[in-house]
N, C-alpha and C positions, 0 to 999 in steps of 0.2 A: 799502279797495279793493285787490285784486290786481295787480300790474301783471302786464303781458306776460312781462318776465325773469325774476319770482318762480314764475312759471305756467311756465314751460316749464324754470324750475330742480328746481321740486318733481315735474312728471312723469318728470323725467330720471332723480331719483334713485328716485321709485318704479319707474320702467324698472329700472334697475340693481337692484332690489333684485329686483324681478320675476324677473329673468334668473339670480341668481346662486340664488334660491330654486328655479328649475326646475330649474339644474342640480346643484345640491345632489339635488330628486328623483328626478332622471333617474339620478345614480350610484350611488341605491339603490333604486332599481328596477331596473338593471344586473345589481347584486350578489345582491339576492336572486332576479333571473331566473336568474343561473348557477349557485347554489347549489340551487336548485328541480333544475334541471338534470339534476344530479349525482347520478346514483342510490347510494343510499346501499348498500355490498355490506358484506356480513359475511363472516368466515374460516368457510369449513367444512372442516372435519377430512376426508381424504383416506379414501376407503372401508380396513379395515384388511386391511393385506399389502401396499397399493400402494404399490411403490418398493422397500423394503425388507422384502425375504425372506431367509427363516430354513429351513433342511431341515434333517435331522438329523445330515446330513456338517457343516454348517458347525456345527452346535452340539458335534461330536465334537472339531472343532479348536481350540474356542476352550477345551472343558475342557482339552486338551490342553496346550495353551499355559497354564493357569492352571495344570496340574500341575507341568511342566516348572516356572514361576517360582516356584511354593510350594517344592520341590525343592530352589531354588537359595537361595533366602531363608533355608532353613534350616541352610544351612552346603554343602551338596551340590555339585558340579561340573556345570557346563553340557553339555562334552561326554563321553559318553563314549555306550554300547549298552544302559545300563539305561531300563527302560520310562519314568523322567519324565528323559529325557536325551537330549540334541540325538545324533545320531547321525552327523551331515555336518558340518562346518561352514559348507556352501554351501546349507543347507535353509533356507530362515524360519521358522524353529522358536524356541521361546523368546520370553518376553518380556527385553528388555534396560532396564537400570537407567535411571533418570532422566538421569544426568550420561555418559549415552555409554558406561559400563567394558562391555565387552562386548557391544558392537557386531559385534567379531573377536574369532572363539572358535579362531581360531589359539595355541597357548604361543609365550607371550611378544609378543602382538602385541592381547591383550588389551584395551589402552588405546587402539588406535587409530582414532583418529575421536573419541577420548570429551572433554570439557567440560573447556580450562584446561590443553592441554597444548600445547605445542612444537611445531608441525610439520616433520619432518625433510627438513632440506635435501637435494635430488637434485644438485646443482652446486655450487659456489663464489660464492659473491653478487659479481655484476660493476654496480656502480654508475659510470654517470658522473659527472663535476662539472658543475655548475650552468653555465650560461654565464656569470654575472659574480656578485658576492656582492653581496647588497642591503648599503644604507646603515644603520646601526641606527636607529630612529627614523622611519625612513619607508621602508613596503615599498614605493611606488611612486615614490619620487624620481625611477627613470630612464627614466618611461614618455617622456616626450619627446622623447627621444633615440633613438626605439626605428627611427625612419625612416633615421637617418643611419647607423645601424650596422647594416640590411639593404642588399646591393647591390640587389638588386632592388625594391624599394619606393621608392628611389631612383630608379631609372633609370622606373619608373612617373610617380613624380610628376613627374618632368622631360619627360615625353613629353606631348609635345600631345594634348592633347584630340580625338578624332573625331563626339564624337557632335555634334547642332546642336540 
């Protein structure tokens, strides 16, 4: 015979079992509601010409440009008046090397801007000294002391409080 406590132990646990199995279904009928949801979109390819356009000036500049570097590639000088040759130095003409050489089609100014080189000092380098030289072995040895050696951080923390 069943008693009382065994009966209402074995409903408990079938409760419990009940509940954690509905909410087991409930989170996937959740999941597959919002993926139902979700409408599925595919890439389509942009009608052809939109965005990027091509006339026949820009495809004159770009041979342009491809003559001028084949030009240079093959031993040639960037600027001078011949037809695959920069004619200004201020024009954006030209393709320029990978590593920067000829960025500036100035003589003698060639290299500037280009990959790995020195930038030439306008001034004198004016460096301060450090306020105090760390300890070796520990870069923050003197953070503790960093109050006592502001006058103002001081005269803070020694000031009464206002707020309540």
């Amino acid at each position: 015979m069943i008693t009382m406590q065994q009966e209402v132990l074995h409903l408990s646990r079938a409760g419990r079992f009940a509940r954690t199995m509905f909410g087991v279904l409930l989170s996937v009928a959740m999941i597959v509601g919002v993926l139902a949801a979700v409408p599925a979109t595919r890439a389509q390819a942009a009608p052809v010409g939109q965005g990027f356009n091509l006339d026949a000036s820009d495809l004159r500049f770009i041979l342009r440009q491809i003559k001028i570097s084949e030009n240079h590639a093959a031993g040639g000088t960037l600027l001078g008046l011949a037809d695959n040759q920069v004619s200004d130095p201020r024009l954006p003409f030209g393709l320029r090397t990978v590593n920067g050489d000829f960025n500036n089609l100035l003589t003698g100014q060639e290299t500037f801007g280009a990959a790995d080189r020195v930038m030439p000092r306008m001034t004198a380098p004016s460096f301060r000294p450090s306020s105090r030289p760390r300890r070796s072995g520990s870069p923050r040895a003197d953070r503790s002391t960093a109050r006592s050696r502001s006058p103002t951080c001081s005269a803070r923390s020694s000031a009464p409080s206002t707020s309540s």
